[in-house]
Structures are given as structure tokens and as C-alpha cells.
N, CA and C atoms as a LAMMPS dump frame, in Angstrom:
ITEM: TIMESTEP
0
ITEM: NUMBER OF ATOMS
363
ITEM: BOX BOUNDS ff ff ff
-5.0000000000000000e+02 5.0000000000000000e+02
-5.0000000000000000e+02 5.0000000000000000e+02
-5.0000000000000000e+02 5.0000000000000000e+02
ITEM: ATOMS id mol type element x y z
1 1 1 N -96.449 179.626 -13.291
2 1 2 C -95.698 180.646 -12.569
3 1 3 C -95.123 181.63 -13.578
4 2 1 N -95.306 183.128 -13.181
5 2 2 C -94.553 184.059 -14.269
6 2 3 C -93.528 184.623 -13.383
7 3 1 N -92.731 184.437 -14.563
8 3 2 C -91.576 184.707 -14.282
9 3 3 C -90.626 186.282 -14.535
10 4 1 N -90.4 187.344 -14.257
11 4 2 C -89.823 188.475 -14.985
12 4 3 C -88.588 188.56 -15.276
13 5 1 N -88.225 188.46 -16.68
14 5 2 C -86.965 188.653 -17.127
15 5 3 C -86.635 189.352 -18.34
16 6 1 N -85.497 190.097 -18.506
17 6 2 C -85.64 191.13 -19.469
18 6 3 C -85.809 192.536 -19.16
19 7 1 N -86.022 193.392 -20.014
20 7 2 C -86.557 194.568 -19.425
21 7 3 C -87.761 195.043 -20.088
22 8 1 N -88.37 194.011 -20.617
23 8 2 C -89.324 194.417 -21.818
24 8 3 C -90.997 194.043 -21.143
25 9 1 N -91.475 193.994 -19.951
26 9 2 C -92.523 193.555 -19.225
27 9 3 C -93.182 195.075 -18.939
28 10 1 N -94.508 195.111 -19.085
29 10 2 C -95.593 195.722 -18.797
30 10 3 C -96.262 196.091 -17.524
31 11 1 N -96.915 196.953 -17.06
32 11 2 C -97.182 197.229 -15.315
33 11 3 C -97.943 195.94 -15.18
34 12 1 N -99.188 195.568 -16.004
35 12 2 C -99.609 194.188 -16.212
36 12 3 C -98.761 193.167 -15.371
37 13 1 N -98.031 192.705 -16.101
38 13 2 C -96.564 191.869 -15.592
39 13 3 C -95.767 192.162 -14.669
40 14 1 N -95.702 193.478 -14.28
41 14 2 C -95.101 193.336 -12.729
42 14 3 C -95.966 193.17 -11.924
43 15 1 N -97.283 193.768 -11.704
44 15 2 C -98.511 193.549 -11
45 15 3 C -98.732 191.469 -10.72
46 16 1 N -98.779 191.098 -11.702
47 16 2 C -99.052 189.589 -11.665
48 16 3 C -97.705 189.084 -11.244
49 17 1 N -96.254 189.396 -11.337
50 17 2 C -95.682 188.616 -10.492
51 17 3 C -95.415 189.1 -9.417
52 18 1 N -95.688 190.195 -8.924
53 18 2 C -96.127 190.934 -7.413
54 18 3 C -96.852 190.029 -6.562
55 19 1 N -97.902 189.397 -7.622
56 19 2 C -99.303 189.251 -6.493
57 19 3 C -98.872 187.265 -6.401
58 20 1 N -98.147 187.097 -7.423
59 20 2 C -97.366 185.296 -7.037
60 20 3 C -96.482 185.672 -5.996
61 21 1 N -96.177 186.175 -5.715
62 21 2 C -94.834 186.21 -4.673
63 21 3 C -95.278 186.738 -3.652
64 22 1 N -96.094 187.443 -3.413
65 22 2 C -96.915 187.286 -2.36
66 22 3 C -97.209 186.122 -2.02
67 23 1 N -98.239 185.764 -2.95
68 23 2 C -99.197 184.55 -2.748
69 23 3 C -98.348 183.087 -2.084
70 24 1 N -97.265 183.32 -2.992
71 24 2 C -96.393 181.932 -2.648
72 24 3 C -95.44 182.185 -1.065
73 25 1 N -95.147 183.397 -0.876
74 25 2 C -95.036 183.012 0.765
75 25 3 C -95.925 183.737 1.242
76 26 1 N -97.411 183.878 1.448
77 26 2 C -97.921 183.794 2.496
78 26 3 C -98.177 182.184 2.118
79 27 1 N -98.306 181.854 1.936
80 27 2 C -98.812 179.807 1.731
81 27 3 C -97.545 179.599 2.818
82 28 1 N -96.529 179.659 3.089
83 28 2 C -95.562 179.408 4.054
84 28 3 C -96.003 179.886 5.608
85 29 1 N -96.274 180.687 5.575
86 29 2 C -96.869 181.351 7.28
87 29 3 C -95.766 181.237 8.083
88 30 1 N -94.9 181.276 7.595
89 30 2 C -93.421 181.427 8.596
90 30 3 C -93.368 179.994 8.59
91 31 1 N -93.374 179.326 8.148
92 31 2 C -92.533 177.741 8.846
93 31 3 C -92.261 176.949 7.397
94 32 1 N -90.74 177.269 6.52
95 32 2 C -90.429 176.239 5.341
96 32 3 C -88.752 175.608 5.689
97 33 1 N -89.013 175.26 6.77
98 33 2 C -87.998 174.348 7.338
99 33 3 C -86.575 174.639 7.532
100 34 1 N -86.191 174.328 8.423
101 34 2 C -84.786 174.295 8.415
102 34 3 C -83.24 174.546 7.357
103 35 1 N -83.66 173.511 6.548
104 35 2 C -82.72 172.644 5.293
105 35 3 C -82.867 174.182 4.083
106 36 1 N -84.039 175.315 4.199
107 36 2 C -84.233 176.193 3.496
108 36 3 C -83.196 177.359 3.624
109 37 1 N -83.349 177.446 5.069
110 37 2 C -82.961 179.012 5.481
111 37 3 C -80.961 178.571 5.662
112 38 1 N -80.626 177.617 6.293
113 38 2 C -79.418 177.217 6.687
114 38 3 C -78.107 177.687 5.643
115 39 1 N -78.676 177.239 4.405
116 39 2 C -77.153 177.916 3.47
117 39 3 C -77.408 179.119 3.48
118 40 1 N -78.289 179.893 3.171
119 40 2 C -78.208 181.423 3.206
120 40 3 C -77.795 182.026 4.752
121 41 1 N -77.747 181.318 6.082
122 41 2 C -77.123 181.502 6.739
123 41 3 C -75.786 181.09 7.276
124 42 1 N -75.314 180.69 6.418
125 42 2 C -73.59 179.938 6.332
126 42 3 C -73.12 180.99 5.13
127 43 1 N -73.947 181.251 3.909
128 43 2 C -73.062 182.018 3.088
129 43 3 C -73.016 183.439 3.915
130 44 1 N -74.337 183.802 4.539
131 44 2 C -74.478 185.262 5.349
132 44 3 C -73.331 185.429 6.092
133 45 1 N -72.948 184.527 6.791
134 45 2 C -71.361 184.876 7.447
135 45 3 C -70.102 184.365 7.304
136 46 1 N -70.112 183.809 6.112
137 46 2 C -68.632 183.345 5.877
138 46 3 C -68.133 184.325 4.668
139 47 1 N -69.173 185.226 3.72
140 47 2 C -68.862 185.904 2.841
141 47 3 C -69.65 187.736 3.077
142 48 1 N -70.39 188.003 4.351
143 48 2 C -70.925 189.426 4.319
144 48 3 C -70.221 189.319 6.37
145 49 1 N -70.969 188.799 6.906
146 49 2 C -70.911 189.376 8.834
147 49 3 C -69.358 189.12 9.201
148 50 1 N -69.064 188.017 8.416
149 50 2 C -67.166 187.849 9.345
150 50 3 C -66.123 189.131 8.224
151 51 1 N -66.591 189.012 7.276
152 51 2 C -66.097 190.383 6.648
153 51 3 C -66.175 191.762 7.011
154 52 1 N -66.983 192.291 6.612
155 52 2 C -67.662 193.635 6.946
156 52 3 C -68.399 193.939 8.328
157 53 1 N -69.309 192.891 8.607
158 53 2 C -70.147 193.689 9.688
159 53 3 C -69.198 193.148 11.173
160 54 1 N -68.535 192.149 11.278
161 54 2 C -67.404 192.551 12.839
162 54 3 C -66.846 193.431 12.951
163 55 1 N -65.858 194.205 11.798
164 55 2 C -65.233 195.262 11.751
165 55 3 C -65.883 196.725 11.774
166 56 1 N -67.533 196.838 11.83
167 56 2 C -68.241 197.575 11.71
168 56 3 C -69.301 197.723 12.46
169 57 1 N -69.774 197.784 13.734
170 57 2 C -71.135 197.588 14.595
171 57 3 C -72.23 198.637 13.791
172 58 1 N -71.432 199.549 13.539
173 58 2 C -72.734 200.563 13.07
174 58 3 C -73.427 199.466 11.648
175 59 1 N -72.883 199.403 11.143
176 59 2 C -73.283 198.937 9.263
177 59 3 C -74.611 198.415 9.6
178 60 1 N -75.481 199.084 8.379
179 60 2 C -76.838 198.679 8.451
180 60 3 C -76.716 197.454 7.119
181 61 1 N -77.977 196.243 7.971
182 61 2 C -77.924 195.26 6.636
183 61 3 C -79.425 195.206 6.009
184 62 1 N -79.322 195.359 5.063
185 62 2 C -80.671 195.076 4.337
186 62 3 C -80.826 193.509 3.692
187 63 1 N -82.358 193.412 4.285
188 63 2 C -82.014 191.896 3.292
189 63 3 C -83.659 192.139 2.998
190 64 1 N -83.296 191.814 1.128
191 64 2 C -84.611 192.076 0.263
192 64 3 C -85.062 190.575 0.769
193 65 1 N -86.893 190.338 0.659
194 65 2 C -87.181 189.354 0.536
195 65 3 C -86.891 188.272 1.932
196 66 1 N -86.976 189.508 2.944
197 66 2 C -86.348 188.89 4.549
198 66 3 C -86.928 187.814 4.519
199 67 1 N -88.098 187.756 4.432
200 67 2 C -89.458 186.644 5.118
201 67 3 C -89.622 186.511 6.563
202 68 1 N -89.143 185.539 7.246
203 68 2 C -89.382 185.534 8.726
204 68 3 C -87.509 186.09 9.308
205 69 1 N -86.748 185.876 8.661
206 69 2 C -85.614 186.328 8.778
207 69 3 C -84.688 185.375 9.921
208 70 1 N -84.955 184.077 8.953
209 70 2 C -84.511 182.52 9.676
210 70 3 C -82.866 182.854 9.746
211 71 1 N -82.705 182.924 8.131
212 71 2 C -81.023 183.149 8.229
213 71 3 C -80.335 183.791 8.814
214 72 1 N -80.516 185.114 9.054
215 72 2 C -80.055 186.379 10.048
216 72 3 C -80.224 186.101 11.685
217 73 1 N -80.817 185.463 11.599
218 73 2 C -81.118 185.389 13.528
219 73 3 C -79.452 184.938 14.399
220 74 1 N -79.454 183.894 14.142
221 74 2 C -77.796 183.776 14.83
222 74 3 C -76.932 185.051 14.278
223 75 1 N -76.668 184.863 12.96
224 75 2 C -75.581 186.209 12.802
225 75 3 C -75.831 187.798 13.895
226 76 1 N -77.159 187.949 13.746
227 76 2 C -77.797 189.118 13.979
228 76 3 C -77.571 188.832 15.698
229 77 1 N -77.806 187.551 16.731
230 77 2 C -77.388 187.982 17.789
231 77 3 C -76.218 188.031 18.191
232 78 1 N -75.048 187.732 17.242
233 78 2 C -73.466 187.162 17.176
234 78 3 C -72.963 189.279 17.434
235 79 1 N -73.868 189.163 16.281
236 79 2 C -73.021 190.874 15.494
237 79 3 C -73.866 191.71 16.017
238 80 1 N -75.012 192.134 16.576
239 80 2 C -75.868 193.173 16.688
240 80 3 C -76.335 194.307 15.613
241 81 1 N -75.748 194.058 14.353
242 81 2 C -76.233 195.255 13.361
243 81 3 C -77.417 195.603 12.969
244 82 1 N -77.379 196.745 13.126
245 82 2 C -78.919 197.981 12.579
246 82 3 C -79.292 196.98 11.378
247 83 1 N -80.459 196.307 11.317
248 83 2 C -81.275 194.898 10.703
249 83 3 C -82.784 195.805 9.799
250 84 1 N -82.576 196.202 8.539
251 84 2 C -83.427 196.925 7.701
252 84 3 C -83.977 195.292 6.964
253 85 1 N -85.683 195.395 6.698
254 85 2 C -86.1 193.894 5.752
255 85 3 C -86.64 194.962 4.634
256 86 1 N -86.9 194.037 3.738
257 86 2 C -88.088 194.577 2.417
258 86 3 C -88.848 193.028 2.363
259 87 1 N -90.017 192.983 2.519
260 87 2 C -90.816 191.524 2.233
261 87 3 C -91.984 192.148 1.509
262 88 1 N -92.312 191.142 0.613
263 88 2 C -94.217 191.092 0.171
264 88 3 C -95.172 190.81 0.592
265 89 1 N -94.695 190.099 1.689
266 89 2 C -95.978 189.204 2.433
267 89 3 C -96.245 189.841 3.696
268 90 1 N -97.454 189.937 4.11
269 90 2 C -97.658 190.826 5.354
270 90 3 C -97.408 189.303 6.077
271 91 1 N -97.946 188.492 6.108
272 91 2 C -97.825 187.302 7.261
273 91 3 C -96.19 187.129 7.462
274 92 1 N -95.861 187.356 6.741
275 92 2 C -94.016 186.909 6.988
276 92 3 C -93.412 188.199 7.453
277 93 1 N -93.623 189.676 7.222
278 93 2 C -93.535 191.062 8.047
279 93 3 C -93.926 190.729 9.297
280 94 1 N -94.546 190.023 9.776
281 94 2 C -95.642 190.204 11.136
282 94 3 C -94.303 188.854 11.688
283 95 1 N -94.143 188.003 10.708
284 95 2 C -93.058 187.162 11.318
285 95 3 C -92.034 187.469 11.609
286 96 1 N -91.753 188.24 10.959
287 96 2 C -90.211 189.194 11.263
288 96 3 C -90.194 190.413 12.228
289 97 1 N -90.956 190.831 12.102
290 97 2 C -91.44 192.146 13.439
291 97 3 C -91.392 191.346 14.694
292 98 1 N -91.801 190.427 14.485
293 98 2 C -91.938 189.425 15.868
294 98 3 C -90.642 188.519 16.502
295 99 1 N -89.67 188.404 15.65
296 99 2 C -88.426 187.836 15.58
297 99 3 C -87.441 188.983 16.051
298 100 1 N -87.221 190.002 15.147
299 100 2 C -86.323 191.33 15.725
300 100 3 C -87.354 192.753 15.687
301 101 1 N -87.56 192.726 16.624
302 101 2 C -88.464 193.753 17.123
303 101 3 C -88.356 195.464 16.875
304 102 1 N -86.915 195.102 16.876
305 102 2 C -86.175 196.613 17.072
306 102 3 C -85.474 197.161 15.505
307 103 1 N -85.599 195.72 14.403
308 103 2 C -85.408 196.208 13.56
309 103 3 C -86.522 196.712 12.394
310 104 1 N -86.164 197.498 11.842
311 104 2 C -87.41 198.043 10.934
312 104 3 C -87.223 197.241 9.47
313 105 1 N -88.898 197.518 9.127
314 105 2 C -89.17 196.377 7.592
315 105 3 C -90.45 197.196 7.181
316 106 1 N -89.949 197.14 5.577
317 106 2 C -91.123 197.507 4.759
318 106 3 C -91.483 196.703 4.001
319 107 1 N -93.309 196.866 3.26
320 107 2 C -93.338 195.867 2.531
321 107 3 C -92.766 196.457 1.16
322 108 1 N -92.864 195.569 0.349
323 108 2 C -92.097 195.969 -1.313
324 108 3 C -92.704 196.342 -1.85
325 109 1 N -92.731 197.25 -2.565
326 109 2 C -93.671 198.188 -3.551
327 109 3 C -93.5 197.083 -5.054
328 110 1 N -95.026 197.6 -5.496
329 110 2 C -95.219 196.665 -6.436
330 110 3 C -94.341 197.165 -7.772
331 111 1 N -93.917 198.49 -7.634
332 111 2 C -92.656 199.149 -8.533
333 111 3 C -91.705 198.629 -8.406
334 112 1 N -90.828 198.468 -7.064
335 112 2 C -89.956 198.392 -7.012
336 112 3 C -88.95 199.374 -6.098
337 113 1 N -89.698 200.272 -5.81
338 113 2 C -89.082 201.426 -4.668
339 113 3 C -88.855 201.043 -3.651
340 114 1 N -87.765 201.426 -3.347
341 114 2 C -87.156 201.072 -1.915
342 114 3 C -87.128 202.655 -1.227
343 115 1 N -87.969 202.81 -0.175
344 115 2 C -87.89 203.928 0.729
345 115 3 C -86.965 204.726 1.228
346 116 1 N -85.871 204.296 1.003
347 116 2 C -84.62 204.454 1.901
348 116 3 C -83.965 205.808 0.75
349 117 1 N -83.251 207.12 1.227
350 117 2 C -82.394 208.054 0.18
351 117 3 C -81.243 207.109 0.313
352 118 1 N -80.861 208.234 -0.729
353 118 2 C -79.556 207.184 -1.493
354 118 3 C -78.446 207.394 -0.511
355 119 1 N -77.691 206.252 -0.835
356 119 2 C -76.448 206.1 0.37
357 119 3 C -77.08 205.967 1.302
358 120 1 N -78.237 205.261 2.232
359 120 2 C -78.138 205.149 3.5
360 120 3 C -77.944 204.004 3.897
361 121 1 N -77.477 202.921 2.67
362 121 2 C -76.718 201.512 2.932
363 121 3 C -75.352 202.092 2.697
């Protein structure tokens, strides 16, 4: 597995750990259990949705690396907030399109660009 750390890596090297992180969740196809997604949905609202997003309906949330977007689902029908993803994997986009319908997701550029102008988080 390569790993990127530093700032000293080559398009080479982002390209190859682009195409692992892909690779390693589409091998998931939407289903890596329960026991996975659960703390990132206990930290999601005890330290970002009971903070910020009750006091806020508009606030848009981005979450890099959504995947099927296990963790967000309760918060997201609790709170209703404008729900932005970034994923690598088209099978896990197609999982998440299919989960919140109404929220929009891109896949991740193998740069690193995020689509969005500045300030629209």
C-alpha cells in the first residue's frame, strides 16, 4: 500500500495512490459493516450537528471521502442540512446518490480540486 506523506511526491505518486483508494473501496460495494461507520457517526454529532448545524438549517456539510454516507444518515434526517460528498469510487457515488438523493457529490480529482469557489462552505 502507498502511502502519501510529505510534500515531496510526484504526479506518478499521486496517480498510484488515487487509483488504491479507489480500488480499495470499490472492493467494499457499499457494505463494511456497522462497527465501521458508527464512531464517525457519534463523533459527527456530539462535536459538528449538536454544535453548529441545529443552530443553523441552512449550513452546508461536506464530507470528503463520503462513501455510501453510513455515518450522516441519522444526523442528516435529525438536522436536514444541504449534504455536499467528494468520493473516488463511482460504486460508492452511486451508493450515496441512492441514499440522499437530493444531495449533490462529486468524484475527487486525482489533483485534488474541489469544485466548489471559495467560501461556499
Amino acid at each position: 500500500m502507498f502511502d502519501l506523506k510529505g510534500n515531496d511526491y510526484s504526479k506518478k505518486d499521486i496517480e498510484k495512490w488515487y487509483r488504491q483508494e479507489e480500488d480499495y473501496h470499490n472492493k467494499f460495494k457499499g457494505g463494511r459493516g456497522k462497527e465501521y461507520w458508527i464512531i464517525y457517526e457519534i463523533f459527527n454529532k456530539k462535536y459538528a450537528f449538536d454544535k453548529f448545524v441545529n443552530f443553523n438549517p441552512e449550513i452546508k456539510v461536506l464530507s470528503f471521502g463520503c462513501a455510501e454516507g453510513n455515518d450522516l444518515e441519522k444526523n442528516y434526517k435529525q438536522y436536514k442540512f444541504k449534504l455536499y460528498g467528494i468520493e473516488a469510487s463511482d460504486e460508492l457515488i452511486r451508493a450515496f446518490q441512492k441514499k440522499f438523493p437530493e444531495a449533490e457529490i462529486k468524484k475527487s480529482s486525482i489533483y485534488g480540486n474541489i469544485d466548489y469557489n471559495d467560501n461556499f462552505f
